[in-house]
N, C-alpha and C positions, 0 to 999 in steps of 0.2 A: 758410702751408703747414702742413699737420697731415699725421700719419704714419697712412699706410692702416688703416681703422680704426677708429683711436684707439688712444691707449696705456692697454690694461688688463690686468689680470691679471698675468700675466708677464713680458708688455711691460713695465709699468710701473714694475715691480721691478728686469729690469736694465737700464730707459734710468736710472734714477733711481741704481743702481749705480755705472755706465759713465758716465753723461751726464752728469749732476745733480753729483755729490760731485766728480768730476773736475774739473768746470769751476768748481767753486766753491773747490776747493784748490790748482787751478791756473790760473791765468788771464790774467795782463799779459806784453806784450810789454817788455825795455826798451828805451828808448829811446835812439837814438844821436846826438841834441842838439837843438836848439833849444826854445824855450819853452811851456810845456804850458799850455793856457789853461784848462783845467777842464772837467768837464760842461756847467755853467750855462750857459758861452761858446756851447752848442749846443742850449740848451732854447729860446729863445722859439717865439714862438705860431704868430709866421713861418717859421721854420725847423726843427725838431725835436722841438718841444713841445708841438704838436697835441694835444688828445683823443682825436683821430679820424683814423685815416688815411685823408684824404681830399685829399692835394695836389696837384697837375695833375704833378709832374714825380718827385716820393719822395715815401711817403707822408706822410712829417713828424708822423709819432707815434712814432718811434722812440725817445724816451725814455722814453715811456709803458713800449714793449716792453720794452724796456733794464731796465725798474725791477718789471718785473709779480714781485708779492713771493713767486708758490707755482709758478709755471712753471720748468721748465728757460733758458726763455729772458730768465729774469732774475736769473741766475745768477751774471754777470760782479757787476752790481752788489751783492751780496751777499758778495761776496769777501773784502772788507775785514773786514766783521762776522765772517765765520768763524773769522775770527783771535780776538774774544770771549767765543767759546762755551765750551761746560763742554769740548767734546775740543779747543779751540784754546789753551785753556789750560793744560789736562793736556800735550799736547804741548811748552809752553811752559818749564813746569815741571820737566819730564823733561829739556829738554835747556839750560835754564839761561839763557831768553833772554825777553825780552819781547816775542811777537809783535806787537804792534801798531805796534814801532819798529826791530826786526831787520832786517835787510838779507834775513835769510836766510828769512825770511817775506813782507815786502814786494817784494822783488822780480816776485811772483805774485799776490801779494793786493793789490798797488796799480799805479794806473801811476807809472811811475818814471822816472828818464833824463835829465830837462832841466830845468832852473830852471822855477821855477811861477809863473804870472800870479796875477793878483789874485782872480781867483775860482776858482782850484784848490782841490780838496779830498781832502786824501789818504782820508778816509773814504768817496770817490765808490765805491772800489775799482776796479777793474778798466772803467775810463773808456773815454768814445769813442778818445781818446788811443791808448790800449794796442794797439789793433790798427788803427787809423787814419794813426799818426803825429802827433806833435808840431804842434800847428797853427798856429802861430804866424805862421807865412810865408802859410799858403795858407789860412788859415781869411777874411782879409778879402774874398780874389776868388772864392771856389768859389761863394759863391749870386750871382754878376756874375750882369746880364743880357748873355749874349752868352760867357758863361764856359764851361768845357768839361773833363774829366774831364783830355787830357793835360793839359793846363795846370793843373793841382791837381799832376798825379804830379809834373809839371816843377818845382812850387815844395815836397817835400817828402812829397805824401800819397801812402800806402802803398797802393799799385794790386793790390787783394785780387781784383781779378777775376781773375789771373792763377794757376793753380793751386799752382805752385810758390812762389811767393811770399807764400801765405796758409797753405801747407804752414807753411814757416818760421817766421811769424809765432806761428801757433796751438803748435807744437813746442817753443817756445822754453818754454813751462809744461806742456803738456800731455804732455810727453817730459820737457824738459830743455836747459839752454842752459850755454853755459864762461860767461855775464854771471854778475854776481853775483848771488846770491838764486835761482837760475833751475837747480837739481840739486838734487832732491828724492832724495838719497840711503837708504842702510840705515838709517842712522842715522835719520834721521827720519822715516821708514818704521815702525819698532820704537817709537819715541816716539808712534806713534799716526795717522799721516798713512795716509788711505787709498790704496791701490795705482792708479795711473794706469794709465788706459788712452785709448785717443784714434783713433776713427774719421774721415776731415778730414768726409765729404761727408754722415755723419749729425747731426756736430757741428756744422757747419754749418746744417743743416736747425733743429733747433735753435734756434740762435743767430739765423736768416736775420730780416734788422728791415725786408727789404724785399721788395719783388716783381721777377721777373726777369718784365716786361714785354717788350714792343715797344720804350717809349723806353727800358730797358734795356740791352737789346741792342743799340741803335743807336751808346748811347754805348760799353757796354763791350765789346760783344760776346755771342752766344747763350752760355750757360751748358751745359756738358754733364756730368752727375752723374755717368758714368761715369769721364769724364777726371779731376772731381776727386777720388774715390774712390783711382782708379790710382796718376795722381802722388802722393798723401797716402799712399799705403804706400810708395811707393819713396823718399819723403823721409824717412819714421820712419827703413825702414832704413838710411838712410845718416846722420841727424842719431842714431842706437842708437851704431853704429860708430867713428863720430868721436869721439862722447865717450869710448866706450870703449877709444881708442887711447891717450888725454891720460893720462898718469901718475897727475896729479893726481885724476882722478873714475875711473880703472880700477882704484886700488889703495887699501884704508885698512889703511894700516901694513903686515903682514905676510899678510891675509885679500886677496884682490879683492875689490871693490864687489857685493856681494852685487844690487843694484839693480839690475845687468843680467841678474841669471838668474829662472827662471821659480822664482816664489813656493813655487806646493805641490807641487812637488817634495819641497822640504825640510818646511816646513809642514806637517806629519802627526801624525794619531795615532799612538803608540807606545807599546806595548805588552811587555809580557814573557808573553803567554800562550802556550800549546802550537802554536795555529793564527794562522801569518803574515798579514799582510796589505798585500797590495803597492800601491802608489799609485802605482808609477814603472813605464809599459810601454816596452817597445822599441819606438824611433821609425824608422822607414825612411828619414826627414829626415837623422836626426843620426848618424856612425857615433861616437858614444860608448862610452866602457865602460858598464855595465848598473849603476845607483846614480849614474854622474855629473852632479851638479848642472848641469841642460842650461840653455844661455844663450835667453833670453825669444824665442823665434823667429816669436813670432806676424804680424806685419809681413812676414816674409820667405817664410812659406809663401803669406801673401795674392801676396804680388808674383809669387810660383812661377806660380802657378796664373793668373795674369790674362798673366804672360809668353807662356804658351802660346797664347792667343789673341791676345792683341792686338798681341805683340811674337816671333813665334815665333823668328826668325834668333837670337834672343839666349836662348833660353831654357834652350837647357842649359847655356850656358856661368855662367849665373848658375846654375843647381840646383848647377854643379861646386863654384865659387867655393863656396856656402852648407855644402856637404859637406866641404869644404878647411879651412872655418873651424871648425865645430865637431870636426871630425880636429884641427885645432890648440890647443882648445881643452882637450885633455890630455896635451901635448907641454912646454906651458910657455908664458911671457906672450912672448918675445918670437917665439917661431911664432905665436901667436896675432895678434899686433899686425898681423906682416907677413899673414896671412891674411888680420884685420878691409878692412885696406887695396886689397887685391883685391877683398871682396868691397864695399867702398864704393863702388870707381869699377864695377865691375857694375850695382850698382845707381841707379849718378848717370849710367851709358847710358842704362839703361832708363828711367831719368824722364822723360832729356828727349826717346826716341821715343816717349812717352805722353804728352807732352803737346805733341808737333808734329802727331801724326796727326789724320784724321779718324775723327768716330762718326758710324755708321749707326745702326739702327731695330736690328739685334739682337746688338749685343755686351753687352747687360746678360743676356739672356737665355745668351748665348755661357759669361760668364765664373761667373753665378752655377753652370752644369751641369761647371765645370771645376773648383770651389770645393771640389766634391762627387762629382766621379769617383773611379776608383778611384787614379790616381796623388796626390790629394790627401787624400781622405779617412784614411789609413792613419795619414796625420800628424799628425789633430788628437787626441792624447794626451794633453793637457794643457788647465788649466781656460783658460789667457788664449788660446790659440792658439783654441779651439775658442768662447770669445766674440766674437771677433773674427771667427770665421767665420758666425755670425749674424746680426751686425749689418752686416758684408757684406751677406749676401743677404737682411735687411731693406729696407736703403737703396737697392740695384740696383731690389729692388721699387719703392718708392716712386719711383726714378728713372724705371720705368717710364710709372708713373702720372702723374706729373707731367710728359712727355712726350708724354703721351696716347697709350702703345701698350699699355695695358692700362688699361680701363675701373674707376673705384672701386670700384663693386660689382663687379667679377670679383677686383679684391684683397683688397674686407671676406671673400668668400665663401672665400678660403683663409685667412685670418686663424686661424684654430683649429689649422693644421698650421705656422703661424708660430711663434704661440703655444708649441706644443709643443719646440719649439726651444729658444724662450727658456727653458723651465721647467728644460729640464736644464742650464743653469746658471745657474739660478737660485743657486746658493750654494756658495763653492766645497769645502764640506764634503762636500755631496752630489752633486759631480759624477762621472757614471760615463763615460769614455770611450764605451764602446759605446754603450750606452744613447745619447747624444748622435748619436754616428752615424749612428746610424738614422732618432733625429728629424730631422738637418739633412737627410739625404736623403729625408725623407717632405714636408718642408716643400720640396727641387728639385724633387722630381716634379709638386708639385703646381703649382710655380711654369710650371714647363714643360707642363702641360697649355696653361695659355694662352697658350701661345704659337701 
């Protein structure tokens, strides 16, 4: 699968931003027991280490993909190394530890979890393992002739078809997990780690080592990119909240974890000259004081706004909750905690009515013009909220297209008002709110011409 296209210009600067850096600094699931048997245990010529994808049932070059050394989508495998590099070491340095054997590096940069077979290699980095499961139980009978996908999930293997469940999975790095190694805090944030961000169904796209065919779908079910888009925002929000309710990752010392609030807010130029220059607007989201460091809400405006179409009965009770929290969020931690808490099980509703319903042929177009009307657009103030609303309504595209309700060539030919999107945030130095606004709504309009 390749992204409407192709990724150029500005595309390609912030998937490689967003996409690339992210999943190479964040990447393993851990694991919750049995024995890892390694990459290799999954390369032969029969099974996953084809040249060519060409196998009657998967294509069986997935290690190839796995390993492609300048793609996004071989990123995982590159994990480990990142811990080498001249900023893996800087990082290392600064904070007093040897990435390549830290817990609080490896937990991301490798797979972890369970006693290692014979042909593990912690260098694989970020292994079929890490998002697969431990294979030890179910690695002998999944290529049976006569074998079947439950019976893999039955003895162990981690059923990603499932949208909530590869939420989790992918969250546990690409967010944050309470396992260890797995909270990419301030602290090593400021030591040099780049800022996470994490969309499930572009990341996905990405990452994808396979084809959602026919027998795909027979065994796991039709795939719907809207659905995984949806529940992948409402799991962020509620896997944001939980951590941030936990003592231990909400507070360092006498400061809060700076990790759960939005970066450039604070992160600004600053000046002593005659003429100010403000970087912080009032948000219609947030009822904050006006300067208060607003907590990272970019996840919970996406859910806002997909609530209203796909989940309406629930949706202002979640904009209430989302308003209650950040009102508590200058009252003091423990208003805040009890807010966080309300607004988690809001958000663990709406997951699971998003991911029981059915999709039709036009909720992508629905949800991308909801992204960018006027009750949402007002909101995206900020550089991560207003990325995040991009690569949104990238992805919905492409989910189009890969649905076949909108032709390649009808998406290469709005590519330039995509494009434009992407450019304004392009960097979060020179990100202008409005300026932004305008591109994301020039890039809806034009998305909804073809509709």
């Amino acid at each position: 699968m390749k992204l409407t296209g192709g990724a150029r210009g500005p595309l390609s600067k912030i998937v490689a931003a967003l996409a690339l850096i992210a999943a190479v600094f964040a990447g393993s699931a851990a694991l919750a027991g049995g024995q890892l048997m390694g990459v290799a245990s999954c390369a032969g010529s029969t099974c996953h280490g084809r040249a060519e994808g060409n196998g009657a049932v998967v294509r069986q070059d997935e290690i190839a993909t796995w390993q492609e050394p300048s793609s996004p989508s071989g990123a995982h495998s590159r994990a480990y190394a990142a811990l080498t590099t001249l900023r893996g070491r800087q990082i290392g340095a600064t904070l007093g530890i040897e990435p390549t054997s830290s817990s609080e590096c490896l937990g991301c940069h490798a797979t972890t979890g369970g006693a290692r077979g014979p042909q593990f290699q912690l260098s694989d980095g970020v292994g079929c393992e890490s998002c697969h499961g431990a294979a030890q139980s179910w690695l002998p009978t999944h290529f049976t002739v006569g074998g079947s996908h439950a019976a893999n999930v039955a003895l162990g293997m981690t059923p990603l078809e499932r949208p909530s469940v590869r939420a989790k999975v992918c969250l546990d790095c690409h967010y944050g997990s309470d396992e260890g190694g797995q909270f990419t805090s301030h602290r090593i944030m400021a030591a040099g780690h780049p800022r996470l961000s994490f969309e499930l169904d572009l990341f996905s796209a990405l990452q994808q080592h396979h084809d959602a065919d026919a027998d795909y779908a027979s065994r796991k079910g039709s795939p719907s990119s809207v659905r995984l888009w949806a529940v992948g925002q409402a799991e962020a929000v509620r896997r944001s909240l939980s951590l941030f309710r936990q003592p231990q990752f909400g507070t360092q010392g006498m400061f809060p974890e700076f990790y759960f609030f939005d970066c450039h807010s604070c992160h600004r130029q600053i000046t002593d000259g005659p003429q100010r220059k403000l970087t912080f607007e009032t948000n219609p989201g947030r009822p904050i004081l006006f300067a208060t460091p607003p907590y990272n809400d970019e996840n919970m405006i996406m859910l806002s706004a997909v609530a209203r179409v796909l989940a309406p009965g629930q949706a202002s009770g979640f904009d209430s909750a989302v308003a209650a929290f950040h009102k508590a969020m200058g009252q003091g931690r423990p208003e805040a905690v009890a807010a966080a808490q309300k607004l988690e099980a809001a958000a663990a509703s709406l997951e699971s009515a998003l991911d029981a319903r059915g999709y039709g042929a036009d909720e992508a177009f629905q949800v991308i013009a909801a992204i960018t009307d006027k009750a949402t657009s007002p909101r995206f103030t900020d550089y991560a909220g207003s990325a995040q609303a991009v690569m949104a309504t990238d992805t919905l595209l492409n989910a189009m297209v890969r649905e076949n309700r909108v032709t390649v060539g009808a998406a290469a030919g709005i590519r330039a008002s995509i494009n434009r999107a992407y450019a304004a945030v392009e960097s979060p130095e020179g990100y202008n709110p409005g300026s932004f606004r305008t591109a994301l709504g020039q890039a809806a309009r034009s998305i909804e011409a073809l509709r």
